[in-house]
N, C-alpha and C positions, 0 to 999 in steps of 0.2 A: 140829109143826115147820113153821113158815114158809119157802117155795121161794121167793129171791129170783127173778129173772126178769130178765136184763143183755140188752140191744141187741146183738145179732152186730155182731162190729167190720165197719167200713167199709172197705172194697176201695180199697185206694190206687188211685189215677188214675194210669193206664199215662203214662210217660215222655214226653217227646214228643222226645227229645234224641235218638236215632236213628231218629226217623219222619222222610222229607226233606219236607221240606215244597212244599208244591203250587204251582205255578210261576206265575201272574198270565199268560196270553197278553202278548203283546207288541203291543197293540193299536194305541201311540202312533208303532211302529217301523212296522207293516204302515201306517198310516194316512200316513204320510207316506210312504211305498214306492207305495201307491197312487196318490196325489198326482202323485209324482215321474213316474211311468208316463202318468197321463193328460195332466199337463203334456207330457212327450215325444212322444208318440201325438195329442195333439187341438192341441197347442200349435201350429200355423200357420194352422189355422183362427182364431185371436185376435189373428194377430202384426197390426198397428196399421200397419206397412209393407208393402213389396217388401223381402225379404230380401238382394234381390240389387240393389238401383236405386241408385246413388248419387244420396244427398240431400245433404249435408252436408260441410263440410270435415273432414279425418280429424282423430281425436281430440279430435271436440268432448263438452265436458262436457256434462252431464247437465245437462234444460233439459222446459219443458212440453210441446216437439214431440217428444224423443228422451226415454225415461225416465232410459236408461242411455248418454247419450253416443252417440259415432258409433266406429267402430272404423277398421282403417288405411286402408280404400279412403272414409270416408265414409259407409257406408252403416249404419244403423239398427243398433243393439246390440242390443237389446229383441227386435224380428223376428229377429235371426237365431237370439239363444240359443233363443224359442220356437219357430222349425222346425230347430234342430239336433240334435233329439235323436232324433226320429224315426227316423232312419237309423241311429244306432248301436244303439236299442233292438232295434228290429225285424231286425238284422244277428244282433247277440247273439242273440236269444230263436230264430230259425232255426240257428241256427251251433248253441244248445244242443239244440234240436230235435233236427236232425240227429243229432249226437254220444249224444245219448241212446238214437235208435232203433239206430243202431248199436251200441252197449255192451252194451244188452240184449240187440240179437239176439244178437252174438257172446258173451257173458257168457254167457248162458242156453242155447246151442248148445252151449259150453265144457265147462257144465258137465255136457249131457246126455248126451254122445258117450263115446268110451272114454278112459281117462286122457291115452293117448298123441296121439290126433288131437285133444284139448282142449291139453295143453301145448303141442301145433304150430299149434295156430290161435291162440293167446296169445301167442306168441314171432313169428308175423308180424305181429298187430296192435303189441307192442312194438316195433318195428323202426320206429314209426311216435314213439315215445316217447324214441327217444332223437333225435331231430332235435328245437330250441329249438322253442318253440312261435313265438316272432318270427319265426323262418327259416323257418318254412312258409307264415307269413302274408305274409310280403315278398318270399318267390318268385311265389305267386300272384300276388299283389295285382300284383308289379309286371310279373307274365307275362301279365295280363287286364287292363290300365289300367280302371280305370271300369267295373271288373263286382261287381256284386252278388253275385250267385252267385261269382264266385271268393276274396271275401269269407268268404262263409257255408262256403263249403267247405274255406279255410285255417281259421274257428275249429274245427270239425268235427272235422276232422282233426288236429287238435293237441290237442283234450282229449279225443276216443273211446277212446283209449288206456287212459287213465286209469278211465273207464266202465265202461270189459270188465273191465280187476281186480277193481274192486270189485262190479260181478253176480255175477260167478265165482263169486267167494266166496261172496257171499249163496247163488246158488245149491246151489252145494256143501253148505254149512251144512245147510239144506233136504230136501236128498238123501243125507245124511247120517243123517237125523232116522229115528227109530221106525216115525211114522206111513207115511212114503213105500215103507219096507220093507214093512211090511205091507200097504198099499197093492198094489205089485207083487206079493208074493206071493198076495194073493187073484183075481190076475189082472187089475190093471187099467192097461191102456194106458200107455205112457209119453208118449203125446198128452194121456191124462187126467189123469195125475197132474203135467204139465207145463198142466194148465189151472187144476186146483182145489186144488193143493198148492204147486206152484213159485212160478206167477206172483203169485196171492194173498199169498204170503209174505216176498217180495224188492219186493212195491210199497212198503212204507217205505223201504228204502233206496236204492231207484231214485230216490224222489221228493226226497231229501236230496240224493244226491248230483246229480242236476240243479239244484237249487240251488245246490250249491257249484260244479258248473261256467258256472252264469249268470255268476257273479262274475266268473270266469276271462275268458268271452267278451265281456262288457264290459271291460270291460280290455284286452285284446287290440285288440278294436274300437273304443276311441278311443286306444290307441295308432295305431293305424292311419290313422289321421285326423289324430295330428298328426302322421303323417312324411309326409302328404301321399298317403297310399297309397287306393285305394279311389273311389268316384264323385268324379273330380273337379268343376272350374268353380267358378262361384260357389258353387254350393249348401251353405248353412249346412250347418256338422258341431263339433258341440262341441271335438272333439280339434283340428280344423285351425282353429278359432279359436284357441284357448291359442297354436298354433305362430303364426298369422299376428300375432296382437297383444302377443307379448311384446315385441319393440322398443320399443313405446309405451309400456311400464308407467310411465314417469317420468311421461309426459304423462297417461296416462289409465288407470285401475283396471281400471275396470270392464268393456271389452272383454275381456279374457282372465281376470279373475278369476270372473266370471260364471260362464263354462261350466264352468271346471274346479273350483269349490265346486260345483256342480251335479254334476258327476262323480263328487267324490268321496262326495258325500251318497248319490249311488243305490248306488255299490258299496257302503258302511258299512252302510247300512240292507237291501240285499237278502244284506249277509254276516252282519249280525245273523241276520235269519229265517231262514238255510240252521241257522245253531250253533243257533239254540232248538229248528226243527227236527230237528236231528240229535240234540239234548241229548232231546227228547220222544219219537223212534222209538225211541234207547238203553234208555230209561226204561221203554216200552212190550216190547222183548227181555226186558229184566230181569225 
């Protein structure tokens, strides 16, 4: 009797229709975010003028000595958008500083204390959250005319609010968890387990959410500039161009269109990388 001998069937190929599939880095968004930052950051070291000299009759067009026109005093378009960014980056990126060290500490204090002294140190950092974020920037700003610091510490103060909820939580989350129980119960410190469990665990969403509060503090900070609020004088500032050169738009674009397509490019592209961000930490919980 002859034993045929048949091939073991082939293993179908797993699905791939509820696999999510793998996310490309957003390389083109970071790469122009970068861009946009060192333009702001090194951009008056390049400006081609005095940002502040009048050369020129106002609202002259775009020509081989001005690239982009003169704006309303006269003076250099070109120079000023490349030193006006400096001030509102460098405002924002402290003001998120700030706001950040603070969230954390109070978030992570919140969470580690007893429920009742956590809801009461929550409920006074909220007291902070129900004042506009504008109304705290425009008190300052306009109770310190021309202070840097009173800048940084109106965006500060108007999104650390925000910060502390969401440590809390995270931390909570954390301390909620298995490990940090047993943890404690074999005896180890709540110094220690606040070094090598907590903090470890809530740095993805600290780092997201300081992301999403850059956005905020830009925003904030050339609001601030254009209601005039903040270092005044000459000195280029993206926001207080938009306000000082919208009269001109019939006569000339490009003085206030400049700064504020530049405005709005850095917040789009640093609000993209906060969401991929936040879509990669999610990803990374799950």
């Amino acid at each position: 009797m002859t034993t045929v001998l048949t091939p073991p069937p082939r293993r179908a190929r797993p699905s791939r229709a509820g696999t999510p599939a793998r996310r490309r880095p957003p390389l083109f968004t970071a790469a122009i975010t970068l861009l946009l930052l060192v333009l702001a950051l090194l951009g008056p070291l390049a400006a081609p003028h005095s940002p502040t000299a009048q050369l020129a009759a106002p609202f002259q067009q775009p020509d081989g000595q001005f690239l982009l026109g003169t704006d309303v005093l006269g003076r250099d378009v070109a120079s000023r958008v490349l030193g006006g960014g400096r001030t509102i980056v460098l405002t924002a990126l402290a003001g998120t500083a700030a706001a950040g060290a603070v969230g954390l500490t109070a978030g992570v204090l919140a969470a580690m204390v007893s429920r009742r002294l956590g809801d009461l140190l929550v409920r006074c950092v909220d007291a902070l959250a129900v004042l506009p974020a504008l109304l705290v920037v425009l008190v300052l700003a306009a109770g310190f005319p021309g202070s840097h610091a009173a800048l940084v510490t109106a965006v500060a103060l108007a999104t650390a609010p925000f910060s502390t909820r969401v440590l809390r939580a995270a931390a909570d989350t954390v301390l909620d968890s298995g490990y940090v129980e047993a943890a404690l119960a074999r005896g180890d410190t709540r110094r220690a387990v606040l070094r090598h469990d907590v903090l470890p665990n809530i740095a993805g969403p600290a780092l997201t959410d300081t992301a999403l509060r850059l956005v905020a503090a830009l925003h904030l900070t050339a609001t601030a500039g254009f209601l005039g609020l903040g270092p005044g004088g000459a000195a280029p500032d993206w926001g207080r161009m938009v306000s000082e050169n919208v009269p001109g738009a019939t006569l000339a674009a490009a003085p206030f269109l400049a700064p504020a397509l530049l405005l709005i490019l850095i917040s789009v592209c640093v609000g993209l990388l906060a969401g991929r961000l936040a879509d990669t930490v999610g990803r990374g919980a799950a």
